[in-house]
N, CA, C and O of each residue as an XYZ file, in Angstrom:
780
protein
N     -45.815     78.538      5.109
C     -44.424     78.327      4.730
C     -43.767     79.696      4.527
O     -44.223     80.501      3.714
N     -42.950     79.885      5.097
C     -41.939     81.313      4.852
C     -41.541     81.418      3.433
O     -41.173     80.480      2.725
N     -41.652     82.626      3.102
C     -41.561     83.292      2.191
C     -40.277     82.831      1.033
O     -40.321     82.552     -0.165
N     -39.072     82.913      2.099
C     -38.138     82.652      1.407
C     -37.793     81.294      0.743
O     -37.013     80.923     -0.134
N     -38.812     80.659      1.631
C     -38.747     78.732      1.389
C     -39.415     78.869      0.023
O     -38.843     78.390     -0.956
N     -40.461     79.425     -0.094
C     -41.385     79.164     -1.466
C     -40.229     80.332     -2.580
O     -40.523     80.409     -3.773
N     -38.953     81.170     -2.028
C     -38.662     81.656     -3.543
C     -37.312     80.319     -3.846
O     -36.766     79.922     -4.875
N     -37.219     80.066     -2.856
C     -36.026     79.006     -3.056
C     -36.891     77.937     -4.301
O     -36.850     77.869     -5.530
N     -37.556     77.293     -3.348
C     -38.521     75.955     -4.210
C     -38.912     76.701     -5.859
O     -38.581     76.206     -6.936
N     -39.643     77.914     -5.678
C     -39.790     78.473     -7.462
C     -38.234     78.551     -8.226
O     -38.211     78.494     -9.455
N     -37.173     78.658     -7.599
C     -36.279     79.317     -8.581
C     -35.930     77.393     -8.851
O     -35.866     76.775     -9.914
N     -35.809     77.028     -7.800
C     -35.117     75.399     -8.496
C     -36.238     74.720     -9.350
O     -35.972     74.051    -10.348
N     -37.803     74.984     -8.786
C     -38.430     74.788    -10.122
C     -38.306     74.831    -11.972
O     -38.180     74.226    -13.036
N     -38.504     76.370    -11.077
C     -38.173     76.943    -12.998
C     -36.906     76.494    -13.516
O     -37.001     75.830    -14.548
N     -35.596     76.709    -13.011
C     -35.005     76.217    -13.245
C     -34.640     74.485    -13.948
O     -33.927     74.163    -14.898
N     -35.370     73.753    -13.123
C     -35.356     72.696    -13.455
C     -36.085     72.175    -14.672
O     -35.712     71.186    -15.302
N     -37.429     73.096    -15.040
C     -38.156     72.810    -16.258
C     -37.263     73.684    -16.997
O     -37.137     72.902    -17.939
N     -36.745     74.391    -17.240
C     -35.330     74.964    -17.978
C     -34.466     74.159    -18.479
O     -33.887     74.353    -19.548
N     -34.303     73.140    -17.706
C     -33.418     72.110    -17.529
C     -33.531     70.748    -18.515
O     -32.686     70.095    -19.127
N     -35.012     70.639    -18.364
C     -35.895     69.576    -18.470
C     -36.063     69.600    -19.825
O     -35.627     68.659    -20.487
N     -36.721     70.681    -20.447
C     -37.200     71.137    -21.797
C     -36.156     71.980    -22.335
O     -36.454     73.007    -22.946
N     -35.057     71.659    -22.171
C     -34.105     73.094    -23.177
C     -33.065     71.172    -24.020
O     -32.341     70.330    -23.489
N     -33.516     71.319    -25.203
C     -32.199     70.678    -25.953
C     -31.123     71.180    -26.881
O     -31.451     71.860    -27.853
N     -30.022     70.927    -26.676
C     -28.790     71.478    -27.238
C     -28.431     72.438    -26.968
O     -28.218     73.395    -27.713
N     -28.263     72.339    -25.573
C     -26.858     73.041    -24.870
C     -27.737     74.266    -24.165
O     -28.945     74.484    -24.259
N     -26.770     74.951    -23.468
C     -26.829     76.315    -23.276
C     -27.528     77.692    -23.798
O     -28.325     78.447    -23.241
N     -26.796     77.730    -25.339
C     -27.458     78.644    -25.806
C     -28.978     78.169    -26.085
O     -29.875     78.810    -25.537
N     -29.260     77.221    -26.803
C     -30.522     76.904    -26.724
C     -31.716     77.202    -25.647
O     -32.897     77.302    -25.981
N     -31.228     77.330    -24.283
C     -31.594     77.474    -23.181
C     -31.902     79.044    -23.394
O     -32.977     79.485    -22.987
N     -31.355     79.542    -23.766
C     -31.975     81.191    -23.510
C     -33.025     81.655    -23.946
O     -33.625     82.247    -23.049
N     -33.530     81.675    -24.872
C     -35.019     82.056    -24.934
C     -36.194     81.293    -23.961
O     -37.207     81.922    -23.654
N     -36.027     80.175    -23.594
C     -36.594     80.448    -21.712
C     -36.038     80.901    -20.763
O     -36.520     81.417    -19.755
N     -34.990     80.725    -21.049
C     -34.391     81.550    -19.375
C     -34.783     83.122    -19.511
O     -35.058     83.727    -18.476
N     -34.818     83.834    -20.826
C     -35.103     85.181    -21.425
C     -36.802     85.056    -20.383
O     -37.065     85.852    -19.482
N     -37.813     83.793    -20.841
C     -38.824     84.106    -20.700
C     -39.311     84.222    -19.094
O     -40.149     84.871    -18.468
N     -38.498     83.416    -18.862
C     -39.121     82.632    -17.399
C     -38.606     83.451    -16.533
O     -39.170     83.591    -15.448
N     -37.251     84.265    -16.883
C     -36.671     85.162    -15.226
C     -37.213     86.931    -15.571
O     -37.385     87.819    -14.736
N     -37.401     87.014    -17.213
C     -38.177     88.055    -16.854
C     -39.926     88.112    -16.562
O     -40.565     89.046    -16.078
N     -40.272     87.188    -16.890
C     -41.289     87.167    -16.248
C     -41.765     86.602    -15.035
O     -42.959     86.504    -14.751
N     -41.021     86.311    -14.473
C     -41.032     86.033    -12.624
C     -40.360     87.423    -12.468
O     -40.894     87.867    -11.452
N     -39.574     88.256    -12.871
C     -39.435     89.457    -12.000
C     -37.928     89.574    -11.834
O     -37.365     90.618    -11.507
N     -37.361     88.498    -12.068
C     -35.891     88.357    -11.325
C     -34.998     89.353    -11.967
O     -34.070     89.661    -11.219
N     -34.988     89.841    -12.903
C     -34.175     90.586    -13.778
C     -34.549     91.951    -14.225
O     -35.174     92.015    -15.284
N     -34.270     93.063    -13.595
C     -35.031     94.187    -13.742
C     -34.951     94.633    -15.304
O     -35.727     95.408    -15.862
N     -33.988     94.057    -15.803
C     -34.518     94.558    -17.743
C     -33.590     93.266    -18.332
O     -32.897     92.359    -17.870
N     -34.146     93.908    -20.002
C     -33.295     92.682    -20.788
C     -31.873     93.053    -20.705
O     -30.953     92.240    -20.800
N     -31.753     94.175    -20.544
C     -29.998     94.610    -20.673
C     -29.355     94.207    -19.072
O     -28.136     94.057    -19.153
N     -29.761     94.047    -17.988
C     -29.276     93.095    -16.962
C     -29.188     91.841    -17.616
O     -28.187     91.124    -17.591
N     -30.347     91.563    -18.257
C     -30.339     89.807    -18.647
C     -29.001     89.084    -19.576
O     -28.387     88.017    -19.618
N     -29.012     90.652    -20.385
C     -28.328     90.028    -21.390
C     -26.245     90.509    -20.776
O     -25.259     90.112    -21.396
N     -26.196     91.351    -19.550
C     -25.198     91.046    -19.036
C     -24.338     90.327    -18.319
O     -23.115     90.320    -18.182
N     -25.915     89.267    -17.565
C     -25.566     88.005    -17.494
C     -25.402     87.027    -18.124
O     -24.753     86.093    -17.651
N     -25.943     86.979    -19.357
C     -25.244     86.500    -20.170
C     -23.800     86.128    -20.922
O     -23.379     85.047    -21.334
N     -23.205     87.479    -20.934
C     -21.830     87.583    -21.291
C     -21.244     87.097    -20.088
O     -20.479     86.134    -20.158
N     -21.588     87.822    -18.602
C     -20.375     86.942    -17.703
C     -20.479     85.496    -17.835
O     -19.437     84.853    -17.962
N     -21.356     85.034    -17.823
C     -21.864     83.245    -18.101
C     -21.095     82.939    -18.697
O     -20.414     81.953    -18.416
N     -20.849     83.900    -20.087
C     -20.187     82.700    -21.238
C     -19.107     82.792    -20.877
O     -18.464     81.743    -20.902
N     -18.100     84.574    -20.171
C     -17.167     84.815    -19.694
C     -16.188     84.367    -18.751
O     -15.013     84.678    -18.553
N     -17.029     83.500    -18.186
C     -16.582     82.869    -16.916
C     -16.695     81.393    -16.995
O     -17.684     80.951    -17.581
N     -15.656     80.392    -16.390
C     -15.292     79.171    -16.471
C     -16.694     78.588    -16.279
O     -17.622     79.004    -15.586
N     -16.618     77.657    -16.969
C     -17.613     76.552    -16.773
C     -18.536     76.576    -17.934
O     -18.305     77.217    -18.960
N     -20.049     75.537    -17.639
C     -20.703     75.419    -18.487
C     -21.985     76.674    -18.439
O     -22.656     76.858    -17.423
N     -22.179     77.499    -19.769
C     -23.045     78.689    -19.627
C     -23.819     78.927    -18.854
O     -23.923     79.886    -18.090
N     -25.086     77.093    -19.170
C     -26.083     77.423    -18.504
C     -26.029     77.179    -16.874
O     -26.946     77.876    -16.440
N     -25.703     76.843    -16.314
C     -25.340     76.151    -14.795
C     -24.124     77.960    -14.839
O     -24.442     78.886    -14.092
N     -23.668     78.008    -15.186
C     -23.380     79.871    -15.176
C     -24.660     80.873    -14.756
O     -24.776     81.645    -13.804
N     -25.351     80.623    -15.592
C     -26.660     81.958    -15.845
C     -27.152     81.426    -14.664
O     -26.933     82.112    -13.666
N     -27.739     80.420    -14.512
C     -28.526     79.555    -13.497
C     -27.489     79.764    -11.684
O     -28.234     79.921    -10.716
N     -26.393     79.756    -11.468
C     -26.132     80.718    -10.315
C     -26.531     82.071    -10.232
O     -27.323     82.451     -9.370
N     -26.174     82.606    -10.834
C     -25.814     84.258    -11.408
C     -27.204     84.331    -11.003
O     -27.185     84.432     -9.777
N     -28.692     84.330    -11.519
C     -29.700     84.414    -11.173
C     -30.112     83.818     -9.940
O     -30.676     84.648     -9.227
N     -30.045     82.834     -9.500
C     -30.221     82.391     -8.056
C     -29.336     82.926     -6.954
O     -29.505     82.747     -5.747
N     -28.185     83.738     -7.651
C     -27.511     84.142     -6.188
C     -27.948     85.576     -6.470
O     -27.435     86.183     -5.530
N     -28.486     86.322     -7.088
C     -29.645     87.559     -7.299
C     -30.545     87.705     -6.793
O     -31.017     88.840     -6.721
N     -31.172     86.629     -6.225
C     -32.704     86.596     -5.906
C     -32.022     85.867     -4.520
O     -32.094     86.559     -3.504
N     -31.429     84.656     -4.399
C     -31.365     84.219     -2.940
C     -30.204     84.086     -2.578
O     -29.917     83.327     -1.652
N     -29.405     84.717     -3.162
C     -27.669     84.554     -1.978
C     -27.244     83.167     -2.468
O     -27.760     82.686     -3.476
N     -26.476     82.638     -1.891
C     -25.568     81.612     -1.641
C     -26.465     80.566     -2.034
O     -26.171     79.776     -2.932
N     -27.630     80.520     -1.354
C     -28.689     79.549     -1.118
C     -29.432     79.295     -2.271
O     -29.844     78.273     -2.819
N     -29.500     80.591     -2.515
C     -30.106     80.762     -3.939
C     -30.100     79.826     -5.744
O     -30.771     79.199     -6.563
N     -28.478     80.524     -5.342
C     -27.120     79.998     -6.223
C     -27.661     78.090     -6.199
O     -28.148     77.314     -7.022
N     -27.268     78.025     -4.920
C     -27.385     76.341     -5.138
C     -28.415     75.617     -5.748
O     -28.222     74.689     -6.535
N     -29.719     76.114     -5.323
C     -31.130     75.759     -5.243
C     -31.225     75.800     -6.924
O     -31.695     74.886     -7.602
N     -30.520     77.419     -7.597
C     -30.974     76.929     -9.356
C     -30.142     76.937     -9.970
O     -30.327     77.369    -11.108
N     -28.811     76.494     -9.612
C     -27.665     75.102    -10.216
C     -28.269     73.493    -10.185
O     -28.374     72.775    -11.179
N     -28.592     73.166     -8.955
C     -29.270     71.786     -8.734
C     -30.510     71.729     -9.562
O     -30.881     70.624     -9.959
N     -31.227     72.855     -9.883
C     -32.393     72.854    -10.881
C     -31.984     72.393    -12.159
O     -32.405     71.386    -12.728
N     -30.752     73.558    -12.754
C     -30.953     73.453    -14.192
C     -30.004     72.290    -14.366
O     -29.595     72.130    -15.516
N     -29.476     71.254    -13.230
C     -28.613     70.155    -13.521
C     -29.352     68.911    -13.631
O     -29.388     68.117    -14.571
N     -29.928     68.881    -12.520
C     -30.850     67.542    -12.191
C     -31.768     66.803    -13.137
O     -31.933     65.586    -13.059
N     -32.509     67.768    -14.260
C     -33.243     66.678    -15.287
C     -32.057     66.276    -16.146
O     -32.361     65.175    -16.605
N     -30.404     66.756    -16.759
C     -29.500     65.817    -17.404
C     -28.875     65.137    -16.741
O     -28.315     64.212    -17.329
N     -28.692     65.238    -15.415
C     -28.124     64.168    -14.533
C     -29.252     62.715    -14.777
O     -28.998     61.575    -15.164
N     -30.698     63.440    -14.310
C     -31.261     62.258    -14.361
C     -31.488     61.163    -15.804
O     -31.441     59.939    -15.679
N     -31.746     61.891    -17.214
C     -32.126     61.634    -18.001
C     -30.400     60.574    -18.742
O     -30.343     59.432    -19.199
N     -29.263     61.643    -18.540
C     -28.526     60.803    -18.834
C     -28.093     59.516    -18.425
O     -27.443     58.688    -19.062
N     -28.738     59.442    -16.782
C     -28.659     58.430    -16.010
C     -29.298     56.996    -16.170
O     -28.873     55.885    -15.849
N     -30.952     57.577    -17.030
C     -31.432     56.641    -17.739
C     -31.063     56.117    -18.266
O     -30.877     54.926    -18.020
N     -30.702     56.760    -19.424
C     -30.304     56.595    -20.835
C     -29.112     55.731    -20.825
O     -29.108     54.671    -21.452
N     -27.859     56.235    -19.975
C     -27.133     54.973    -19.941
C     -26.985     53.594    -19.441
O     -26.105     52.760    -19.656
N     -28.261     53.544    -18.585
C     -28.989     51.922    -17.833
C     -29.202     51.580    -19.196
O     -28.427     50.756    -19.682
N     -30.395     52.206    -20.134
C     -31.246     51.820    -21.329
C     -30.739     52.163    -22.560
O     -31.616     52.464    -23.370
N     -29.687     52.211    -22.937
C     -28.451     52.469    -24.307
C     -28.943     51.802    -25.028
O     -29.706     52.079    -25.953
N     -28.368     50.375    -24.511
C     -28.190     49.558    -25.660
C     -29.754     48.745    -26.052
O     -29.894     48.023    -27.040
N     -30.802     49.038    -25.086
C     -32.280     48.647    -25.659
C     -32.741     49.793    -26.543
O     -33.389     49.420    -27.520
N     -32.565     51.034    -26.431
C     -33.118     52.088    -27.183
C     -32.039     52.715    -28.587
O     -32.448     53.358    -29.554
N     -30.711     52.323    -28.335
C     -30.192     53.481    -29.497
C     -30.569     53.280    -30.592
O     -30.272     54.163    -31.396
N     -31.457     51.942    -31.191
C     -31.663     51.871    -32.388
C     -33.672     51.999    -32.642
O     -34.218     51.691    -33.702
N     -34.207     52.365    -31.750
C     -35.229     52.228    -31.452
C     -35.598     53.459    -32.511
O     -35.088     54.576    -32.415
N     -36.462     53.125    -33.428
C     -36.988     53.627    -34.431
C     -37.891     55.170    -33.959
O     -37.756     56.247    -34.540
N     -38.519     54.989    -33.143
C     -39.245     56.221    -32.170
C     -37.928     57.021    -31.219
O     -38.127     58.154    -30.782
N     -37.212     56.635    -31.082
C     -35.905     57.561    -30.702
C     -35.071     58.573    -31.126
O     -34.594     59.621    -30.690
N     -35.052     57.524    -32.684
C     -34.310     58.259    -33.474
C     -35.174     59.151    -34.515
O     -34.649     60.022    -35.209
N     -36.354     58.886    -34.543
C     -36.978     59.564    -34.997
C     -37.324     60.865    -33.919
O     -37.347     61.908    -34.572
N     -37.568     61.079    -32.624
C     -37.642     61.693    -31.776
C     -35.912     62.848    -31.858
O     -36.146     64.056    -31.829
N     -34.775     62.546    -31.926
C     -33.851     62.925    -31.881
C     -33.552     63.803    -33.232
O     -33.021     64.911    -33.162
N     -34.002     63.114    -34.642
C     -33.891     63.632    -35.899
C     -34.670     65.140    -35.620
O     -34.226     66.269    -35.830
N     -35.928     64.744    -35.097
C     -36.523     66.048    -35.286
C     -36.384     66.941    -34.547
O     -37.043     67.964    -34.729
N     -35.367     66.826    -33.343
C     -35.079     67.826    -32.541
C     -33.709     68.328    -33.248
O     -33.351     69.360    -32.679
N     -33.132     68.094    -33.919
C     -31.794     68.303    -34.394
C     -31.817     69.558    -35.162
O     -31.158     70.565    -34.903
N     -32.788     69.366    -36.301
C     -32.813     71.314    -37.194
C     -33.307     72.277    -36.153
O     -33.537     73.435    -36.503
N     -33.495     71.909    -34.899
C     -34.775     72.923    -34.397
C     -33.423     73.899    -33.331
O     -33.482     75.119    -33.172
N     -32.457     73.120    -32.810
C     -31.662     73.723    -32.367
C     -30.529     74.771    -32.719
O     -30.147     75.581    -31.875
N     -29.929     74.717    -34.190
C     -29.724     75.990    -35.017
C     -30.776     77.157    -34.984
O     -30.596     78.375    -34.986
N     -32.054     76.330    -34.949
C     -32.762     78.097    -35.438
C     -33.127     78.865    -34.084
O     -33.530     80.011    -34.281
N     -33.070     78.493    -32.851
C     -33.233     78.627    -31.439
C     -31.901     79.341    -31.197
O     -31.598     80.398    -30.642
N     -31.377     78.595    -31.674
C     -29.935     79.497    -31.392
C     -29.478     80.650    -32.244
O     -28.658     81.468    -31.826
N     -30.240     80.730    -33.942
C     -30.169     81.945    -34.435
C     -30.861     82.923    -34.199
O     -30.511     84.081    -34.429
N     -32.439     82.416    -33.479
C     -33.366     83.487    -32.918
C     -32.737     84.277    -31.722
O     -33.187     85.391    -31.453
N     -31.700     83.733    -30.986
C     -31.237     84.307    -29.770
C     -30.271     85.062    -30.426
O     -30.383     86.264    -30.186
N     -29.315     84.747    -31.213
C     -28.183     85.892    -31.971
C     -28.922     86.993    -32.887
O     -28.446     88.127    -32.934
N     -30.071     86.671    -33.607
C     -30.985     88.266    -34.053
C     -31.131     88.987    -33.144
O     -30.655     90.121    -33.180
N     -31.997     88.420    -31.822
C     -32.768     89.299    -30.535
C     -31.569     90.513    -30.486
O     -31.601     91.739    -30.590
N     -30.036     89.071    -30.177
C     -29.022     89.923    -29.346
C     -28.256     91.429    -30.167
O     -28.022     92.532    -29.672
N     -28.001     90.897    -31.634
C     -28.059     92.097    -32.637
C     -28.624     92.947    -33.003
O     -28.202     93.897    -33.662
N     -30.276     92.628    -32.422
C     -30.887     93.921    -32.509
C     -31.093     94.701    -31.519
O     -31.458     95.871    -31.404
N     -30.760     93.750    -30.715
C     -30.600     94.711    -28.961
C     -29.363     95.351    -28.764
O     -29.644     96.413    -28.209
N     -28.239     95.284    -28.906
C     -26.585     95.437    -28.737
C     -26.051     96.168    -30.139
O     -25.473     97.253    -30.181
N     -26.338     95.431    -31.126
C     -26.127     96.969    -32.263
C     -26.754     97.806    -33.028
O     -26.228     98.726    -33.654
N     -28.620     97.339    -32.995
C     -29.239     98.495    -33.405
C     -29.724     99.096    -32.727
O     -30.429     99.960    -33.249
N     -29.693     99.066    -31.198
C     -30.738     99.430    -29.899
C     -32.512     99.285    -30.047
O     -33.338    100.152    -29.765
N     -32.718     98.155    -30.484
C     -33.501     97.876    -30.443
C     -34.168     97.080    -29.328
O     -33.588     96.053    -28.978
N     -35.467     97.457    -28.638
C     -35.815     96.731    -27.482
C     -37.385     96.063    -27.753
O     -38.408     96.728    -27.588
N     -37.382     95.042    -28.070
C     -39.029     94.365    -27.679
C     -39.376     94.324    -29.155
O     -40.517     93.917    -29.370
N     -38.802     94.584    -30.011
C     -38.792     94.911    -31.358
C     -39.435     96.208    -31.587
O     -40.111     96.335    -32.608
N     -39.267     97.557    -30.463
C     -39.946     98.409    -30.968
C     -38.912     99.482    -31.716
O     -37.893     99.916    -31.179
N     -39.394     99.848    -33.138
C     -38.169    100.443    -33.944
C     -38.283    101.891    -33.954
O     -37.616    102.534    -34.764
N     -38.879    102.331    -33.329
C     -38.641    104.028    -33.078
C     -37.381    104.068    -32.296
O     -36.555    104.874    -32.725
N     -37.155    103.612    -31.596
C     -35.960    103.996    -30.691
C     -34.366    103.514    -31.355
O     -33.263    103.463    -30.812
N     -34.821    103.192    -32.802
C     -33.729    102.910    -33.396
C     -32.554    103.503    -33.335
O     -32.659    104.729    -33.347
N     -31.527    103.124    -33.278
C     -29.648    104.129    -32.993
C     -28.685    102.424    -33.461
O     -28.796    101.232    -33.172
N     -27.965    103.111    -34.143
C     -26.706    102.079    -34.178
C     -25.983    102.216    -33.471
O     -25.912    103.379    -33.072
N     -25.288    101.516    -33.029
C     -24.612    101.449    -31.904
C     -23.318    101.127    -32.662
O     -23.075    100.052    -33.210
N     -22.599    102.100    -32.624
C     -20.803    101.963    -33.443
C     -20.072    101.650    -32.543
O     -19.206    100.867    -32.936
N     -19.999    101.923    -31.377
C     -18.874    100.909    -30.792
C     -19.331     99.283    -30.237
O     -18.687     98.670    -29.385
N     -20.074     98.967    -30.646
C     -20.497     97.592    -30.499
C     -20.733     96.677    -31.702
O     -21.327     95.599    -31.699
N     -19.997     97.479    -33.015
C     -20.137     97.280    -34.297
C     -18.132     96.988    -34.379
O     -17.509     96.004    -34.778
N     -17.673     98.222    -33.853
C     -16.401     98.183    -33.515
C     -15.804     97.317    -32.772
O     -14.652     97.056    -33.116
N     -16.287     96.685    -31.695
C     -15.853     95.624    -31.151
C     -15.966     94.452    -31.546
O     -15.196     93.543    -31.236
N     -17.227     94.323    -32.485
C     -17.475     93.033    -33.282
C     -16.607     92.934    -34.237
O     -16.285     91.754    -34.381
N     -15.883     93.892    -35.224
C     -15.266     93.829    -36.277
C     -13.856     93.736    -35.521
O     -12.973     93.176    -36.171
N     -13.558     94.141    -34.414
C     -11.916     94.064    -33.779
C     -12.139     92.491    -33.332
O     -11.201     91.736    -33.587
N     -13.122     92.021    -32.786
C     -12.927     90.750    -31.889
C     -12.594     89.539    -33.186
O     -11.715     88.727    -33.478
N     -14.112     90.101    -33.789
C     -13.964     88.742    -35.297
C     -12.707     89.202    -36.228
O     -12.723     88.378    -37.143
N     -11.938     89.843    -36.393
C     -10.405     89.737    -37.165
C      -9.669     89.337    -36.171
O      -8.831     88.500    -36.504
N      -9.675     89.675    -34.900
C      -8.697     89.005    -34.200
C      -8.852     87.359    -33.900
O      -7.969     86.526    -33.695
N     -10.103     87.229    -33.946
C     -10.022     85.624    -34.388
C      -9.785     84.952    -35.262
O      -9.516     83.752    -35.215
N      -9.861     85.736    -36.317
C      -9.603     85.197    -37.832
C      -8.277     85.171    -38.222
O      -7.976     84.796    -39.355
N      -7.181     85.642    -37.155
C      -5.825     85.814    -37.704
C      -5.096     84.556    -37.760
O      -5.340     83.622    -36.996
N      -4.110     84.527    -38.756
C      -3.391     83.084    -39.054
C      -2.675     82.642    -38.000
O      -2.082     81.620    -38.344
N      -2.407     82.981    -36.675
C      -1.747     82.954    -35.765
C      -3.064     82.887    -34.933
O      -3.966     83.725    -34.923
N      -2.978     81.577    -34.154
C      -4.619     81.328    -33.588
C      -4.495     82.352    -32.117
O      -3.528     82.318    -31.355
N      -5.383     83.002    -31.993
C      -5.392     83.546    -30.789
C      -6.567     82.997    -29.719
O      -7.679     82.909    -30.240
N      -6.521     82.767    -28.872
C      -6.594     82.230    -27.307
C      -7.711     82.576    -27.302
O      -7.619     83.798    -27.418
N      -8.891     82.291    -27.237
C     -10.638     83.154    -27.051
C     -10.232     83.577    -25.835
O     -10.582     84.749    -25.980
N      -9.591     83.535    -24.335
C      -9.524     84.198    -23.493
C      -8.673     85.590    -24.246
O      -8.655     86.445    -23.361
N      -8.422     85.791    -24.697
C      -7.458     86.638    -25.063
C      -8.450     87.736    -25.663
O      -8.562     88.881    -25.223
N      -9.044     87.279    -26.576
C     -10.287     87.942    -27.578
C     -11.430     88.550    -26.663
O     -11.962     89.581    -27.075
N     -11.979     87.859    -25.122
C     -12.587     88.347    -24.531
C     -11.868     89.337    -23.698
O     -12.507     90.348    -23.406
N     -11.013     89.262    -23.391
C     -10.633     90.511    -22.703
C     -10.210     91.379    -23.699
O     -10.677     92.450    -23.311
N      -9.521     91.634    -24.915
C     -10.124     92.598    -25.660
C     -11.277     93.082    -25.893
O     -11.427     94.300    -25.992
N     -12.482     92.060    -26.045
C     -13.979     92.921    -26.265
C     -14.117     93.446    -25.001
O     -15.041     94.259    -24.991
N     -13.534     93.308    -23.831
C     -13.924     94.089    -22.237
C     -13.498     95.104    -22.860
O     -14.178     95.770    -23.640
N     -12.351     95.304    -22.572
C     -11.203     96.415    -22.469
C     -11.716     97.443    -23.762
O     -11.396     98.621    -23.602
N     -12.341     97.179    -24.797
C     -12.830     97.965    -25.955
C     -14.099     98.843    -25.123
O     -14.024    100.044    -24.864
N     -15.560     97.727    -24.688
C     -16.467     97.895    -23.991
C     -16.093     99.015    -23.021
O     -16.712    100.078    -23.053
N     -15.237     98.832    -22.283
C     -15.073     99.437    -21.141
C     -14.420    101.217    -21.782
O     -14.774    102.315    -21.352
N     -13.534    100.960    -22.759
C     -13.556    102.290    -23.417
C     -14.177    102.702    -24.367
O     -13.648    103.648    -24.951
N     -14.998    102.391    -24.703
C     -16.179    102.785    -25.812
C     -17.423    103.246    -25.023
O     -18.068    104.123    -25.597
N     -17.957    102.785    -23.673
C     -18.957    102.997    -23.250
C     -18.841    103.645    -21.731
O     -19.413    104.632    -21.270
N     -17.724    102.571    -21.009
C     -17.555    103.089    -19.544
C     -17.132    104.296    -19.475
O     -17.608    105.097    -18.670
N     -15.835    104.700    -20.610
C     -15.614    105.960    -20.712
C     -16.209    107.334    -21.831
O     -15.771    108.423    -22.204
N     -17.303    106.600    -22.030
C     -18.330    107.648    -22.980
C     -17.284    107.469    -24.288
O     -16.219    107.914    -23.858
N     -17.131    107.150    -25.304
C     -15.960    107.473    -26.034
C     -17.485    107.296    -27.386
O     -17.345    107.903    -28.447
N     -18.808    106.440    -27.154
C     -19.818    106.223    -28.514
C     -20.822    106.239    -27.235
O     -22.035    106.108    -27.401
C-alpha cells in the first residue's frame, strides 16, 4: 500500500480515537491531541502545537474540527485536511446518532447517568491541566516542566492583563475585537522585538 494511503488512514485514525475518547468539547480534547500529534511526529515542537491552537480557537468554527484540519492539511494537503475532520467528527456524528434512536429508553437509565455524573468533574480539571501547561509555557517559558530555562515572559503577561480588562469593561466588547487586539499586541511585543 503506498505510503501516502497508510498516512491518510493513521491521521483519520488517530483522529477519530480523539474523537471517540475526548468528552466535553474541544478544549478537553487537547491533552490528546498534545499527545498523539506530537508523538506521531506531526508537529515539530509544542510551540507549533500550541500556535495551532490559537488559530483554531481564532478562526470560525468549532476548535476541535479546527486543530483537526490545521494538522491534517500539515501532514497531507487538502486530502489530509479532510481525512482528520471526518476523523475527529465521525464518533459524535455516530454516537449522537444513537443516542437519539435510544433517548427515550436510556435517559433515565441508572448506569447512564451514573456513567455521565462521573464524567462531569473530570472535564474542568482536563481543561485546567491544559490552561497550567499553557501558562507555564507562554508566561513563564517553561517547556516539559523543565525549570532551569525559567524567564517571564512580560509581554505575554501584558497582553493577558490588556485582553482580560478589555473584556471586563462595562461596555461589552465583541471577543472578535479582543482577539485582534491580543494579535496586534503579539505582533508588537514579539514580531517587532519590543520583550
Amino acid at each position: 500500500m503506498p505510503e501516502w494511503i497508510l498516512l491518510l488512514l493513521k491521521l483519520f485514525a488517530v483522529f477519530f480515537k480523539i474523537g471517540l475518547f475526548t468528552f466535553g468539547g474541544g478544549y478537553a480534547m487537547i491533552p490528546l491531541i498534545t499527545q498523539e500529534v506530537m508523538s506521531n511526529g506531526w508537529v515539530d515542537s509544542l510551540d507549533s502545537l500550541i500556535d495551532f491552537f490559537a488559530i483554531s480557537q481564532s478562526t470560525p468554527g468549532a476548535f476541535a474540527i479546527n486543530i483537526a484540519t490545521f494538522v491534517g492539511y500539515e501532514q497531507g494537503g487538502i486530502v489530509g485536511a479532510v481525512f482528520t475532520t471526518f476523523g475527529v467528527v465521525m464518533p459524535s456524528f455516530l454516537i449522537i446518532l444513537f443516542i437519539a434512536m435510544a433517548f427515550t429508553k436510556f435517559k433515565d437509565n441508572k448506569y447512564v447517568q451514573g456513567f455521565l455524573g462521573g464524567i462531569r468533574p473530570v472535564v474542568p480539571g482536563i481543561i485546567m491541566s491544559v490552561a497550567i501547561v499553557f501558562i507555564l509555557r507562554g508566561v513563564f517559558n517553561v517547556d516539559n516542566y523543565q525549570y532551569q530555562d525559567f524567564k517571564l515572559e512580560i509581554g505575554a503577561i501584558i497582553i493577558f492583563a490588556i485582553s482580560f480588562a478589555v473584556s471586563k469593561m462595562k461596555k461589552r466588547v465583541h471577543p472578535v475585537i479582543i482577539v485582534l487586539i491580543s494579535g496586534v499586541l503579539g505582533l508588537l511585543f514579539y514580531g517587532l522585538g519590543w520583550f
